[in-house]
C-alpha positions in Angstrom: -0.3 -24.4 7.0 -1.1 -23.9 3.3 1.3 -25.2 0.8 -0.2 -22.8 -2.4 1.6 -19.7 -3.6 -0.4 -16.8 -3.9 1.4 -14.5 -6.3 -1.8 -12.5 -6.3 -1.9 -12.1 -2.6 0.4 -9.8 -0.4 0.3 -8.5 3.2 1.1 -5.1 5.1 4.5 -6.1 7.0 4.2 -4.1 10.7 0.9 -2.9 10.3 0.5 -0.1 12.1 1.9 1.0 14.7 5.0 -1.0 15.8 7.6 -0.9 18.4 9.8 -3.8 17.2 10.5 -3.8 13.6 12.3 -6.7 14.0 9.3 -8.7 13.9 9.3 -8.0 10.2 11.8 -10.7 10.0 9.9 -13.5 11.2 6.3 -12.0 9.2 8.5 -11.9 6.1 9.5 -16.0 6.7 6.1 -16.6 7.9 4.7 -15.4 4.4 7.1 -17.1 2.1 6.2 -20.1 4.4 2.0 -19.6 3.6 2.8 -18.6 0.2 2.2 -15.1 -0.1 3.5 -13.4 -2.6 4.6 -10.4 -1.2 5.1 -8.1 1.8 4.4 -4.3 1.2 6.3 -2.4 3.7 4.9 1.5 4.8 7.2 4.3 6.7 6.6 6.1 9.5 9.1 8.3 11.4 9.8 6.4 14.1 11.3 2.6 13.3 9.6 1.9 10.4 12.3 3.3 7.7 11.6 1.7 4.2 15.1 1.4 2.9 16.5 -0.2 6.1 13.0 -2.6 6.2 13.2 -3.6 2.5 17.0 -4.6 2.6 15.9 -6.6 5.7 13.1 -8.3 3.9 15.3 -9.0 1.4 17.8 -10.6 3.3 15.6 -13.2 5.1 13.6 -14.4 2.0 14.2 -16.1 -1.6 11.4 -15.8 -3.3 8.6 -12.8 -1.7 7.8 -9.4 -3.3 8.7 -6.7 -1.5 7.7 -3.5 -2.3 7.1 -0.2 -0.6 3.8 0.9 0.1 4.5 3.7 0.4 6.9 6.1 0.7 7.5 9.9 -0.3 9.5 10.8 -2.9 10.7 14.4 -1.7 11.7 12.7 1.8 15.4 11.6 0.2 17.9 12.7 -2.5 16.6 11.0 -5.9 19.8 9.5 -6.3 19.7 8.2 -2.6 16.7 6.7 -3.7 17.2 5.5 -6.7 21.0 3.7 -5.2 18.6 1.8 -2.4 15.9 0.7 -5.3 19.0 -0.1 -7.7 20.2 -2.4 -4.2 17.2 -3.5 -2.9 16.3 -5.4 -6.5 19.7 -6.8 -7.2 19.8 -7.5 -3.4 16.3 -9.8 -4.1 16.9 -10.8 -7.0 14.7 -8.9 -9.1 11.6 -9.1 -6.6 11.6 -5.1 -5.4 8.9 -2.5 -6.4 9.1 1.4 -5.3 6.1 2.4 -4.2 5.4 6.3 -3.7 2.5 8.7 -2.6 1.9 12.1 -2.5 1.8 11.8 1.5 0.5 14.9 3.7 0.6 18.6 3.3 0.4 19.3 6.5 3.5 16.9 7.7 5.8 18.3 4.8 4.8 22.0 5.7 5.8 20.9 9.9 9.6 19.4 8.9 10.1 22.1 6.1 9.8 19.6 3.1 7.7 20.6 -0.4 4.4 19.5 -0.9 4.2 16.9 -3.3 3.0 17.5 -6.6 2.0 15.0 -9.4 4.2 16.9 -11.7 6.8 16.4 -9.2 6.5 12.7 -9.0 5.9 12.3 -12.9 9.0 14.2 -12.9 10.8 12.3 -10.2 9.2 8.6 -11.6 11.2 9.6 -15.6 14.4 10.1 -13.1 13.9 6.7 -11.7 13.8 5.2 -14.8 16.6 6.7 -16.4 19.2 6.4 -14.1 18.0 2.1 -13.3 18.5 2.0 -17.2 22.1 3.8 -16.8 21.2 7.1 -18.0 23.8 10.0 -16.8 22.0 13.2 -16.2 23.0 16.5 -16.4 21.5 20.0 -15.9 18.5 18.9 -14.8 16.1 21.2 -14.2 12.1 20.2 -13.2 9.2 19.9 -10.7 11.6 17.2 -9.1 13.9 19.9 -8.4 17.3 21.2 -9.7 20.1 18.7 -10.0 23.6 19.4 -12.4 24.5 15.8 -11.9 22.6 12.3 -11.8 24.1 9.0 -12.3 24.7 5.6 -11.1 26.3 2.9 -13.4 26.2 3.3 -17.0 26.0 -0.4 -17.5 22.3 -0.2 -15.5 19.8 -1.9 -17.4 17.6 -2.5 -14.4 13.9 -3.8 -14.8 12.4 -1.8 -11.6 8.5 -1.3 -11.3 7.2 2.2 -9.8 3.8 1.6 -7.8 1.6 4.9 -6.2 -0.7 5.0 -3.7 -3.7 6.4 -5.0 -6.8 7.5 -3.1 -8.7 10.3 -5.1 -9.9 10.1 -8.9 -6.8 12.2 -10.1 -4.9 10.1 -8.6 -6.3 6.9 -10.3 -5.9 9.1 -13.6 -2.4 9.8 -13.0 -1.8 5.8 -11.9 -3.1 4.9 -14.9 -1.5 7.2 -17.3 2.4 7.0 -15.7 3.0 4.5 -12.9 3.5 0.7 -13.4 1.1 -0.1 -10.7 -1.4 1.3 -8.3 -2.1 0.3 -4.9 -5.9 1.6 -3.6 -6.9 2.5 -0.4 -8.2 0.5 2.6 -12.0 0.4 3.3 -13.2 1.1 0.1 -16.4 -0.6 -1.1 -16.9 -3.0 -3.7 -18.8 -0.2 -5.6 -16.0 2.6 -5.5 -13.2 -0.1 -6.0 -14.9 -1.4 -9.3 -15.2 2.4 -10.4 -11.7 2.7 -9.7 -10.3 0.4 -11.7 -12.2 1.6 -14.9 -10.9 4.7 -14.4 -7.1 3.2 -14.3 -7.7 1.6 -16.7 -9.7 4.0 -19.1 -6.6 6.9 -18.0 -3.8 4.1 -19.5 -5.7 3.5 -22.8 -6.1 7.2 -23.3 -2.5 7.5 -23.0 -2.1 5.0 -25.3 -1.0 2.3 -22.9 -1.8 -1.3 -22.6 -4.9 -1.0 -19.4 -3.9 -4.3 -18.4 -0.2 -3.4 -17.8 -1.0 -1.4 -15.0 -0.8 -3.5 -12.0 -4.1 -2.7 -9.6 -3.8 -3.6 -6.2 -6.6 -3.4 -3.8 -6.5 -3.1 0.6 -8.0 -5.0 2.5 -8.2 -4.9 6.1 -8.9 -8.6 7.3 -9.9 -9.5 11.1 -10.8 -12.8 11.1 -12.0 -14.3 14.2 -10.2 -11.5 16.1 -10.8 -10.7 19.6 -13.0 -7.8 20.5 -10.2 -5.9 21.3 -7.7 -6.7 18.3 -10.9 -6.1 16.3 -11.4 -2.9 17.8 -7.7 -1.8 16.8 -7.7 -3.7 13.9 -10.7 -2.0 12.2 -12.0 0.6 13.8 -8.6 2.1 15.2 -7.3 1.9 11.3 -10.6 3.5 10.0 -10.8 6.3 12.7 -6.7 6.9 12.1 -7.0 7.0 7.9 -10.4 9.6 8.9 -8.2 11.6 10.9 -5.4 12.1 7.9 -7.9 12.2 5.1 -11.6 12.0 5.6 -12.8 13.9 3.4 -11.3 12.1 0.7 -12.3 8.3 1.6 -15.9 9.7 2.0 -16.4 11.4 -0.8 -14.7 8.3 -3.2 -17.1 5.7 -1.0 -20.0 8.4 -1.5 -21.0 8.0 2.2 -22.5 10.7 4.5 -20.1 13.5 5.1 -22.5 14.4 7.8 -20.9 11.2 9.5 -17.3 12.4 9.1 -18.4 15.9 10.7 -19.8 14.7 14.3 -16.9 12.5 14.1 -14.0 15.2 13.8 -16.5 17.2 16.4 -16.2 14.4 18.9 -14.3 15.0 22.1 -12.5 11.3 22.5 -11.5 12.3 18.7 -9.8 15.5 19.5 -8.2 14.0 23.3 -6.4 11.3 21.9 -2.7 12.9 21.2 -1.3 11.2 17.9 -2.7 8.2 15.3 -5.7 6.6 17.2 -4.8 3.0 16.0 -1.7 3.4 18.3 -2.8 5.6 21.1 -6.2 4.8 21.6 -7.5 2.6 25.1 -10.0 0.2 24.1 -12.7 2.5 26.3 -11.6 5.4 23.7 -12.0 2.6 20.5 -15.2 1.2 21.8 -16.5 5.2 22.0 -15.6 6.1 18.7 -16.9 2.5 17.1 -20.4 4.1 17.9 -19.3 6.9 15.4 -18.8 5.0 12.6 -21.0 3.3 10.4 -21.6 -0.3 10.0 -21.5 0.6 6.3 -17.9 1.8 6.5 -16.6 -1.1 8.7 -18.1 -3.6 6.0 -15.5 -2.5 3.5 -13.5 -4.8 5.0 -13.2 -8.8 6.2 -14.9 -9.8 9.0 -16.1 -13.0 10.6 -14.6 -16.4 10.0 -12.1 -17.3 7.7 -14.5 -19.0 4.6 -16.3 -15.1 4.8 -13.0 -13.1 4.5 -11.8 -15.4 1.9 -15.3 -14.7 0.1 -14.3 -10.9 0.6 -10.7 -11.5 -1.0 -12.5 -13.0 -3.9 -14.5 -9.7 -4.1 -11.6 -7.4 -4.9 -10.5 -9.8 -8.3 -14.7 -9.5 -8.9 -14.5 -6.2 -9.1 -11.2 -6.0 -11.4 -7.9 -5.8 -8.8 -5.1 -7.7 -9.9 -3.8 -8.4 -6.1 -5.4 -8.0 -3.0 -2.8 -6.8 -0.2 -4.6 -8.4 3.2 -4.0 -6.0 5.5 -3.7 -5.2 9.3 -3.5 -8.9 9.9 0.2 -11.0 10.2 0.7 -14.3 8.0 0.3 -16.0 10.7 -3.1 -15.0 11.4 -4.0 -15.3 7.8 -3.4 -19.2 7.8 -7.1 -19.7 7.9 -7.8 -17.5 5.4 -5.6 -18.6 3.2 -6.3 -22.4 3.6 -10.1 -21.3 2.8 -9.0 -18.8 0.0 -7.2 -22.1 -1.5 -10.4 -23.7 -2.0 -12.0 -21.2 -4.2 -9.3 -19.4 -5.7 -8.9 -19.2 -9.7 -6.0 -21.1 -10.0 -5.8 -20.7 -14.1 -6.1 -16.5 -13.8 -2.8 -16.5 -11.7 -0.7 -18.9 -13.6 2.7 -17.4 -14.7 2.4 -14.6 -12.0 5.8 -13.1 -11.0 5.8 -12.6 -7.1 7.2 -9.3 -8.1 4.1 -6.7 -6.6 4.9 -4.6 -10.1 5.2 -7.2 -12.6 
């Protein structure tokens, strides 16, 4: 085991598909363990709730991040929302971070919810912030929707960072000009992740904020002498699921061949498999739709043994992220990595880091 801490690091907790979210509890130890600095925790609808994950991670750690990455924003009351966030932080101790995203069109149209706007979550963010700095609101009225009363504890003054998933170049506009933090996409290249954090960057000093307040967080999806088949899930599974949701969007901000992502949503084994292919997918199915997918697209990733993902992780701060969040791998399984990282890492850039993932 490493001894370091790696404020600058932080890991997907239940990547993926799970069927236990208890083993969050024993990832979350395991990291604070290795020295991560924080766990960012997505939602599903199935056992992967934020609020009830985040108050877990809380309650088995002392000193890891925990932040959500990500949930929606028109999925709860804002006042429900902001009571868990106003919870969650005093719970940790200061070390909790909302994260939100727009989410899917297509899922909020299915379970009658809006469609998320950025209005709406500019809207909804200046809510958050009022009411963890012990605002009472009244009347009102705006993309967030209609509310005659907000409120929570007038003696609030509560320090809580707002992070966004961002994936297309509004988005990184929007990151940069409102949000405390933005978290990037998995399996982007080196080239579209440098390009991406100019344009955070340039979008906060237009708005005439400090660019290096905004904390940028790349994805990375590490499988580090994985077996074939963990490999398979890990990489291609993920890649083929995020192509399902939103294809068109990671190809066009990578600039690879849409032709690629057109025999691929043609495919047969595509269209048979009933749900996310990272969780329903046989490994026959995985190895079939491996052949669809570039070698290009897979290399936005970490592969091989643990000095060459560590050499990846060093990549993302080359190319401007503040934080890398190693993904689709447990702590455990990024020991070797991390022992490697350890070896090159710039200890002096990360001195004075706060674990929190949006300070």
């Amino acid at each position: 085991m490493t001894n370091n801490s790696f404020p600058e690091l932080g890991f997907y907790g239940l990547a993926g598909h799970t069927e236990n979210p208890g083993d969050l509890l024993d990832e979350c130890r395991d990291a604070e363990t290795l020295g991560l600095g924080s766990v960012f925790i997505s939602e599903r609808f199935n056992v992967k709730e934020a609020a009830a994950l985040t108050g877990a991670a809380a309650a088995v750690t002392s000193q890891l991040g925990i932040a959500t990455g990500v949930t929606n924003h028109n999925t709860r009351h804002p006042l429900v929302t902001a009571t868990w966030g106003a919870t969650v932080h005093r719970l940790s101790g200061g070390r909790f971070a909302l994260g939100i995203g727009r989410g899917f069109d297509f899922l909020f149209d299915a379970i009658g919810a809006k469609r998320v706007t950025f209005d709406q979550m500019e809207d909804f963010v200046g809510l958050m912030r009022r009411l963890w700095h012990g605002e009472t609101i009244f009347g009102h009225d705006g993309p967030a929707g209609a509310y005659p009363y907000l409120g929570l504890d007038p003696t609030f003054d509560e320090n809580i960072p707002i992070l966004m998933a961002a994936l297309g170049p509004k988005a990184m506009q929007f990151g940069g000009r409102v949000m405390d933090g933005v978290i990037l996409h998995t399996f982007f290249s080196d080239e579209a992740l440098g390009r991406c954090v100019s344009e955070i960057r340039s979008s906060a000093e237009q708005a005439g904020r400090d660019p290096e307040s905004v904390k940028i967080w790349s994805v990375l999806a590490v499988a580090c002498d994985l077996p074939e088949e963990r490999r398979l899930r890990a990489l291609v599974g993920r890649m083929a699921t995020y192509i399902q949701a939103y294809g068109d969007l990671l190809v066009n901000v990578n600039g690879w061949d849409p032709a690629v992502l057109t025999r691929f949503k043609a495919d047969e084994t595509v269209a048979s498999i009933g749900g996310a292919i990272d969780a329903k997918a046989t490994r026959e199915q995985l190895e079939h739709i491996a052949s669809l997918i570039p070698d290009e697209w897979l290399a936005a990733s970490a592969q091989g043994d643990a000095a060459t993902c560590a050499a990846r992780v060093q990549d993302q701060f080359a190319q401007g992220a503040d934080g890398v969040i190693l993904h689709a791998a447990t702590p455990k399984q990024l020991d070797p990595v991390l022992a490697e990282y350890s070896k090159v890492r710039d200890n002096d850039r990360f001195v004075g880091r706060s674990n929190n993932p949006g300070l």
